[in-house]
ROSE-733038 format. One record per residue (C-alpha): z, x, y. Coordinates in steps of 0.02 Angstrom, whole numbers, plus 50000, padded with zeros to 5 digits. Layout:
ZXY...
This chain:
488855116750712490425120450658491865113150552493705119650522494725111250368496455114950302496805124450152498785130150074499145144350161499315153949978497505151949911496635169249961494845165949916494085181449928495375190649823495085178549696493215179149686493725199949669494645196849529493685181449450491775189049483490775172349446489505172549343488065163249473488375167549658489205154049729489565149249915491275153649982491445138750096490925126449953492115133349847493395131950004493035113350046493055106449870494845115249866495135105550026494375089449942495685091149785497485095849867497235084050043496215068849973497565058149981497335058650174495615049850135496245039450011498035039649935497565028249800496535038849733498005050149706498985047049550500495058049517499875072249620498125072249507496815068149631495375057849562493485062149631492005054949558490555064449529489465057649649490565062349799490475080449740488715079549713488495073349888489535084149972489625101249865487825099249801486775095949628487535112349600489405106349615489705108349415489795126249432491025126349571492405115849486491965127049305492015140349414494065135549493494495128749319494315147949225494775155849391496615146549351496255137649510496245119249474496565110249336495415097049255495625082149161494815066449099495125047449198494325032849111494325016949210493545001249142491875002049287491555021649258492295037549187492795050849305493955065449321495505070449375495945088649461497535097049532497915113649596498345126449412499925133949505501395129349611501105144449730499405134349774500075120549809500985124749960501615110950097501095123050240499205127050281498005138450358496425134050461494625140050385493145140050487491555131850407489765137450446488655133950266487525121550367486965112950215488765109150171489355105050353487855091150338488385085750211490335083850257489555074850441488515064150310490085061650193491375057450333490415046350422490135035050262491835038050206492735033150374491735017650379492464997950405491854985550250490444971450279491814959450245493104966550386491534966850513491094949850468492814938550421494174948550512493454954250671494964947350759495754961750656494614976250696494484973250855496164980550885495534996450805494905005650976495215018251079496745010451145497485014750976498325032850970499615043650896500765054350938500755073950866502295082750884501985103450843502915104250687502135087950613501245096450420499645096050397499305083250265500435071150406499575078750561497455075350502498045057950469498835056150651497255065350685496025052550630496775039750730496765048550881494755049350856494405034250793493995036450632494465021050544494315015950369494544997050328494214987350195494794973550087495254975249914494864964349768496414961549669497584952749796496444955149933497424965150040496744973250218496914992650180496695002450318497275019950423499085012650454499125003350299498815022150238500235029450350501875035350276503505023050370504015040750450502465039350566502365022650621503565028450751502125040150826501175025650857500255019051025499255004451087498885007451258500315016951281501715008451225502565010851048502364998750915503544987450834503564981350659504014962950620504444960550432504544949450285505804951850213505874952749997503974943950050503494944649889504854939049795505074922149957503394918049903503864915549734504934900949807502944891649801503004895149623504614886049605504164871449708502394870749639503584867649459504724853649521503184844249617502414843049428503774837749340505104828649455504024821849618505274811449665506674826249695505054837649776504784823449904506584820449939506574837649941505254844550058505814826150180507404835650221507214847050389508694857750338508834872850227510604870050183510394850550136508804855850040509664869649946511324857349913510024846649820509444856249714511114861849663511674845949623510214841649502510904851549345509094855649299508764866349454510424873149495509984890849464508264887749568509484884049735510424901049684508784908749687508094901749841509654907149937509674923949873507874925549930507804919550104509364932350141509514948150179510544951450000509244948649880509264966949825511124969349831511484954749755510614959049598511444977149628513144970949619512764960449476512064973949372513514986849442514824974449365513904970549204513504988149167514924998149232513885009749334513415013749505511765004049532511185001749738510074990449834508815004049837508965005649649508304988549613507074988549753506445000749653506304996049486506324978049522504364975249548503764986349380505114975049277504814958649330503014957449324502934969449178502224963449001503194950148949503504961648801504494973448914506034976348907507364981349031509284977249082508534972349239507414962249186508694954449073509834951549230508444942449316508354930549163510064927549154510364924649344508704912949384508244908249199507024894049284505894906549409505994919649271505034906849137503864900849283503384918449300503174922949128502304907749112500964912849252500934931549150500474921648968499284906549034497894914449147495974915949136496124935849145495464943349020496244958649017498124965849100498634945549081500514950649145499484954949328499014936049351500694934449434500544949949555498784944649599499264929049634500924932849748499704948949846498194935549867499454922649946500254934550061498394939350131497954922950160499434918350234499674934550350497814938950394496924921650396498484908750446499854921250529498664933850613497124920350664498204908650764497544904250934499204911451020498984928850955497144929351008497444941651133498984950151054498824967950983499054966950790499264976950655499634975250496500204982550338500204971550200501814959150223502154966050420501584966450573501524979250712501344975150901501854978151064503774975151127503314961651234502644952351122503874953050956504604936450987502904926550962502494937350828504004933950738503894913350779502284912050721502704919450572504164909250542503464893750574501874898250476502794903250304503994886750347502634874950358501844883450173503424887650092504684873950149506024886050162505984897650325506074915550276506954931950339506124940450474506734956550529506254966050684506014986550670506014994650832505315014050790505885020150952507125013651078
């Protein structure tokens, strides 16, 4: 049995063990794949990679290097291999590593052929764990998983890198990782994994894949928020309100009750297509400087459900454009049962609504039973033929929960 992995084309083990002699004769290969492990986990994982520092617990090393695997990583820190540092989270402490030198971190890569049996059981052992779909997915989303088969492949041009090409890779041999995460409980999976550049080498059966989107989804789902806040403290307006079967009358409403003027300005900005650039513009006029749609997108997340302690001129903006949604969420970031990270309530709230709105109502409707889906957090990928359910359902769905229908925008990879 044999295994071949991926290492930068610049690291020349055996002229480093020349220079470096190590003190306790250590295996070549092992040495090799833990290199692998640190410079291309992100294609396992890519949240475990945090500003190019890749984080590995010591159990995964012990498993896969061996009790031994101490040695190896002293052995690559005072060879000026890798560099080591300390990650404390609040469940464990483990350790951070990246490569010592630029010239090792190189985007190209050469192939290495394993034979250490001991380690290539290990790896099989390691792999087969690691590429491995969650209780929870197997027993609540198997209408999900299901489209995970065979009939799922990707497309691998020649000149597609490495750390691009293994993910494409995986796919292709079905080796699929899903689970479901605990803050917002999110579906995380291969695609949900995949950079946007590679969704257009995507295949089900064949044909490409198309991705129907929410549009500013997180931000439209504040809109519950909002309504949530007027149902409490005018019912009367929220039942007029939700009564009306158009967006325009609805919104016209609200603007002419003084109190929730700005709450109509917000709703229209985020059922459009402008919410960005509206707040763009705004800034670009207040400050005097060139600030674009993709600025805000941004920076707009990491200031608005910041601590409420945190300031920033975009954040300030918000407040002075929708002073009403900004002091329901600040509200939601001060009064919460966390105990810990309070300002996250909000996130966690907005990420566990989307979930259970796209994977339980969206994606478990009887008309998409036997429609290929896919998706990535606030979209959707199927087939062409069958976008234009996809994107009713949706529609209707977030309509029904929301009261105001939403933006829905249709991304064909490939024409």
């Amino acid at each position: 049995m044999k295994k071949t992995i991926e290492i930068p084309w610049t690291i020349d083990i055996d002229s480093i063990l020349s220079e470096y002699p190590p003190e306790k004769k250590l295996k070549k290969d092992r040495l090799l794949y833990l290199i692998y492990l640190i410079y291309y986990m992100q294609v396992f994982n890519p949240r475990n990679v945090m500003s190019g520092k890749t984080r590995l617990h010591s159990q995964i090393l012990k498993k896969v290097i061996g009790n031994d695997y101490s040695h190896y990583v002293k052995y690559l820190v005072e060879s000026d291999v890798i560099i080591k540092t300390d990650y404390f989270s609040p469940s464990n402490v483990s350790y951070q590593y990246e490569m010592a030198h630029l010239k090792y971190a190189a985007v190209h890569s050469k192939t290495i052929e394993l034979e250490d049996k001991t380690l290539l059981k290990n790896v099989k052992e390691f792999e087969e764990d690691y590429f491995s779909i969650s209780i929870n997915v197997r027993k609540n989303y198997k209408y999900l998983k299901k489209w995970f088969n065979d009939k799922l492949t990707a497309d691998i041009p020649d000149d597609t890198l490495f750390q691009q090409k293994i993910k494409l890779e995986y796919i292709n041999e079905n080796k699929y990782r899903m689970d479901i995460d605990g803050f917002g409980k999110r579906l995380h999976s291969n695609l949900t994994n995949l950079p946007r550049e590679l969704r257009s080498n995507l295949r089900y059966d064949g044909e490409s894949l198309v991705e129907v989107d929410i549009k500013n989804c997180q931000f439209y789902l504040v809109i519950k928020f909002l309504l949530n806040y007027i149902k409490s403290n005018s019912p009367k307006l929220y039942n007029e309100l939700i009564s009306l079967e158009n967006d325009l009358d609805k919104l016209e409403l609200l603007k002419n009750s003084v109190e929730y003027d700005d709450a109509a300005l917000y709703i229209k900005h985020a059922t459009s297509l402008e919410f960005y650039e509206n707040l763009a513009n705004r800034f670009s006029e207040k400050h005097d400087v060139e600030f674009t749609r993709d600025d805000v997108k941004k920076h707009l997340f990491e200031s608005i459900f910041s601590k409420s302690n945190h300031y920033s001129r975009l954040k300030t903006l918000f407040k002075e454009m929708y002073p009403l949604v900004y002091e329901i969420i600040d509200d939601k970031k001060r009064n919460n049962k966390l105990k810990k990270d309070k300002h996250k309530a909000i996130s966690k709230s907005l990420q566990q609504l989307e979930s259970s709105l796209v994977l339980r109502d969206i994606c478990k409707n009887p008309s998409l039973e036997n429609v290929p889906l896919f998706t990535i957090h606030d979209a959707i990928l199927t087939t062409k033929e069958n976008v234009s359910l996809v994107k009713n359902i949706i529609e209707n769905t977030l309509y029904s929960n929301i009261y105001f229908k939403p933006n829905v925008e249709i991304k064909y990879y490939t024409e």
